[in-house]
C-alpha positions, -999 to +999 in steps of 0.1 A: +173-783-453+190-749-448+204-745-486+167-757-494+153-728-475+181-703-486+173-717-526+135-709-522+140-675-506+165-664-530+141-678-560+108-661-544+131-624-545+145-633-576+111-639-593+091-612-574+118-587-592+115-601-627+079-599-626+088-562-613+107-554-640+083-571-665+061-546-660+083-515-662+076-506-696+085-473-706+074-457-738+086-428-754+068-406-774+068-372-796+042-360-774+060-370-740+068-408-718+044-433-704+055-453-677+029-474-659+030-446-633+008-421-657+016-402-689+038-366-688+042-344-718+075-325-722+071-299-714+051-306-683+080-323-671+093-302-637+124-322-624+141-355-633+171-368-610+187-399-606+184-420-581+213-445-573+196-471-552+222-506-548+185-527-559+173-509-580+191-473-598+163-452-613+153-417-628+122-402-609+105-379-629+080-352-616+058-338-638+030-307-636+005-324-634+016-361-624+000-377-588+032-398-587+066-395-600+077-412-632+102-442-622+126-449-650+148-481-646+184-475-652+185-510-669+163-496-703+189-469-709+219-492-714+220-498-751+218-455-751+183-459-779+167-443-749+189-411-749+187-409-782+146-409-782+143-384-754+172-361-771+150-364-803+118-359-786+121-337-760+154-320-773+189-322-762+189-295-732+159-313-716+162-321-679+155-356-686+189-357-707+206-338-678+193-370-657+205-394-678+241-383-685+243-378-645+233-415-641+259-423-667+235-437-694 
C-alpha cells in the first residue's frame, strides 16, 4: 500500500511538471522573445540573470516595460540553437548572452 501511495505521489509531481514544461514555449524573434509570461523587445530588455534552482534552473528576464519577469528554462538552451538565435538577434554583447554563458549554456 505504501509503494502504491509513494508511485501515485511521485506520478502526480512528475506529470504536474511535464505539463509545466509543456507549456514553456519560448520564441525567439528579430524583434525580441516571447515567453508565455509577455513579449520584450531587445532593447527593452534591463537585466537577465540566471537562476540555479535544484527543480528547476532558469534565466529571469526583466524587461522595461514587462509586469513579470521572463522565465527561461535552462533545459531549451542545451542543444546551444538558443545562443545562437539570441547572439543573432539581439547581438553578441547582449545581457541575455552574458546570462546564458554564466548558466553554462
Amino acid at each position: 500500500m505504501l509503494a502504491g501511495l509513494f508511485g501515485f505521489v511521485t506520478l502526480s509531481l512528475w506529470s504536474s511538471r511535464a505539463f509545466r514544461d509543456r507549456r514553456r514555449t519560448v520564441s525567439v524573434m528579430e524583434s525580441g522573445l516571447q515567453t508565455p509570461e509577455g513579449y520584450c523587445a531587445w532593447d527593452a530588455i534591463t537585466e537577465a540573470r540566471f537562476v540555479n534552482n535544484p527543480d528547476d534552473p532558469c534565466i529571469l528576464v526583466k524587461g522595461r516595460y514587462l509586469a513579470r519577469d521572463l522565465v527561461i528554462p535552462l533545459q531549451i538552451t542545451e542543444d546551444g540553437s538558443f545562443r545562437r538565435l539570441v547572439e543573432q538577434y539581439g547581438g553578441e554583447g547582449h545581457r541575455l548572452v552574458d546570462a546564458l554563458v554564466s548558466a553554462g549554456a
